[in-house]
NUVEX-902567 format. One record per residue (C-alpha): residue number from 1; z negated, y negated, x. Coordinates in steps of 0.1 Angstrom, whole numbers, plus 5000, padded with zeros to 4 digits. Each point is the difference from the previous one (the first is absolute). Layout:
<pts>
resi NUM; zz Z; yy Y; xx X
...
</pts>
This chain:
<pts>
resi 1; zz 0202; yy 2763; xx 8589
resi 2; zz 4974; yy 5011; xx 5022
resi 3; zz 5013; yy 5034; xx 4997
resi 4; zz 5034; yy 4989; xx 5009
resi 5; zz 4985; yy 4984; xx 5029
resi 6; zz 4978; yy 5033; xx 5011
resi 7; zz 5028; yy 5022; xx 4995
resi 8; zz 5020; yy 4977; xx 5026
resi 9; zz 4973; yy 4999; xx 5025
resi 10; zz 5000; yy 5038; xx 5000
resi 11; zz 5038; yy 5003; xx 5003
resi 12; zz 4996; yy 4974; xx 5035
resi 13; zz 4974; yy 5020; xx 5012
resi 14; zz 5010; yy 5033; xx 4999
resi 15; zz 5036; yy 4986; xx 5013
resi 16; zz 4983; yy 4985; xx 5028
resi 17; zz 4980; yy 5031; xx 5009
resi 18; zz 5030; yy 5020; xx 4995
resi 19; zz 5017; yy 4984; xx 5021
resi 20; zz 5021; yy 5023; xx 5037
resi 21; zz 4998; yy 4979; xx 5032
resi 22; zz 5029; yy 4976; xx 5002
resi 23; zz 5027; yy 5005; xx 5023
resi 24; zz 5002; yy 4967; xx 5010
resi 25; zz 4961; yy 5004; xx 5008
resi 26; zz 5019; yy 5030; xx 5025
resi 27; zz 5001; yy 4979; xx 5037
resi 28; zz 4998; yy 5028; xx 5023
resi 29; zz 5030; yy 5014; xx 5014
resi 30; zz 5016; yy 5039; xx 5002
resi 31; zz 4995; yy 5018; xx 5035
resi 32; zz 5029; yy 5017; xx 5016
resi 33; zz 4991; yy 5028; xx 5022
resi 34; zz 5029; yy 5018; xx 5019
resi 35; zz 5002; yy 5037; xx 4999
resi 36; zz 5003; yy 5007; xx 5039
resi 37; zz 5002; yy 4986; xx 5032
resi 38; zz 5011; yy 4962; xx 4999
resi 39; zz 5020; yy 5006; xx 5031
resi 40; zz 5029; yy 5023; xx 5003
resi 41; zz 5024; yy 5014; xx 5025
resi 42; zz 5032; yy 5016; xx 4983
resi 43; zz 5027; yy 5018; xx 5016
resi 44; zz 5036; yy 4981; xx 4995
resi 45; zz 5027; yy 5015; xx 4980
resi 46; zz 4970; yy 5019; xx 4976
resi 47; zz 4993; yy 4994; xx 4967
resi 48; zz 4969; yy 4980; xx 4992
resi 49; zz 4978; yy 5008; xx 4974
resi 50; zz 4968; yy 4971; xx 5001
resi 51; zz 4970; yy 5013; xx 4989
resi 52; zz 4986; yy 4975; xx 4975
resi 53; zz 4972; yy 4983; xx 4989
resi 54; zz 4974; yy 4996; xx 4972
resi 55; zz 4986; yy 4971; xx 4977
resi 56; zz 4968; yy 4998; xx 4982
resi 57; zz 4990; yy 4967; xx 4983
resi 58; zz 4961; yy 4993; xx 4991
resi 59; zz 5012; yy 4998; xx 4962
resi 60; zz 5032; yy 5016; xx 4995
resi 61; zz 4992; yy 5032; xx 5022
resi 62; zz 5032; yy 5017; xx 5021
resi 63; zz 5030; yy 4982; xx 4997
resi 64; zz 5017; yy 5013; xx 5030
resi 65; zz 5027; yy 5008; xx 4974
resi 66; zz 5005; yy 4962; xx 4998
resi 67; zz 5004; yy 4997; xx 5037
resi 68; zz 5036; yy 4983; xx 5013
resi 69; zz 5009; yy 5015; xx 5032
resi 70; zz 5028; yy 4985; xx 5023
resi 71; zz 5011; yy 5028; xx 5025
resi 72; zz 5027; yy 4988; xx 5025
resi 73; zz 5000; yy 5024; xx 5022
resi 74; zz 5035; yy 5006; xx 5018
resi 75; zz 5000; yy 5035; xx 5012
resi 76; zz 5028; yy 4995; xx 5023
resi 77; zz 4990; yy 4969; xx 5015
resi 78; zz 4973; yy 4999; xx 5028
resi 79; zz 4976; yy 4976; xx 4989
resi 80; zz 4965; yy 4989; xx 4987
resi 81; zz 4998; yy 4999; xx 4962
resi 82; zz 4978; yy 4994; xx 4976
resi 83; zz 4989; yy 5015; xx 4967
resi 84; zz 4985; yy 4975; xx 4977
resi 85; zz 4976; yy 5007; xx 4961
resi 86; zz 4989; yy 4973; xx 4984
resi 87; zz 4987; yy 5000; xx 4964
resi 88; zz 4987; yy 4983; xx 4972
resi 89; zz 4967; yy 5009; xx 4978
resi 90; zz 5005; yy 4991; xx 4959
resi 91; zz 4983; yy 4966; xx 5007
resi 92; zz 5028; yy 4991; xx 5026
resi 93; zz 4979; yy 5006; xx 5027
resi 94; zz 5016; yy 5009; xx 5030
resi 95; zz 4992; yy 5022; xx 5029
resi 96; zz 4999; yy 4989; xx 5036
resi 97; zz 5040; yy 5018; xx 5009
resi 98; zz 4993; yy 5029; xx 5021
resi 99; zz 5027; yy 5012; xx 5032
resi 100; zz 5010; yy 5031; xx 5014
resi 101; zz 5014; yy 4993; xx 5035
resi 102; zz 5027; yy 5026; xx 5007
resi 103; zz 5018; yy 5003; xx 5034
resi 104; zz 5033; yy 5022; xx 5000
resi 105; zz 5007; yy 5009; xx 5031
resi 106; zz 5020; yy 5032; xx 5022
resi 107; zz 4970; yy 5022; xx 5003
</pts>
């Protein structure tokens, strides 16, 4: 029995000491960083291609691939618009939602 008993502790232990970093122990959010200027001027009637943006999280490292980006730009219609990224770390973290302002405009 005592055997039993030592073989058991050693099992806990080494599971204990074995142990990754719980996820849920994971509290810090992702940061988004926008690849150029957060401000843009843009020529009506062009295409738009925005830039993008990156994500690294303390714990899951780059997830920029996870990043959701709404892009509403009108290209025909003089206006300010806005680019939005958020995303989401594997904890469910989330990152504070980053903007690109763009202006189309007759340049």
């Amino acid at each position: 029995m005592k055997r039993f008993l030592f073989y058991i502790f050693i099992l806990i232990f080494f599971s204990l000491i074995s142990c990754k970093k719980n996820s849920s122990d994971d509290t810090t959010p992702p940061v988004i960083t926008l690849i150029g200027s957060p401000d843009v001027n843009h020529q009506k009637g062009t295409p738009y291609t925005d830039e993008g943006a990156t994500a690294l999280d303390n714990i899951d490292g780059d997830i920029t691939s996870k990043i959701v980006v709404s892009n509403l730009v009108d290209v025909n219609i003089e206006g300010t618009y806005y680019v939005t990224y958020n995303v989401a770390d594997n904890a469910g973290n989330d990152a504070v939602e980053v903007r690109r302002k763009v202006d189309v405009m007759e340049m």
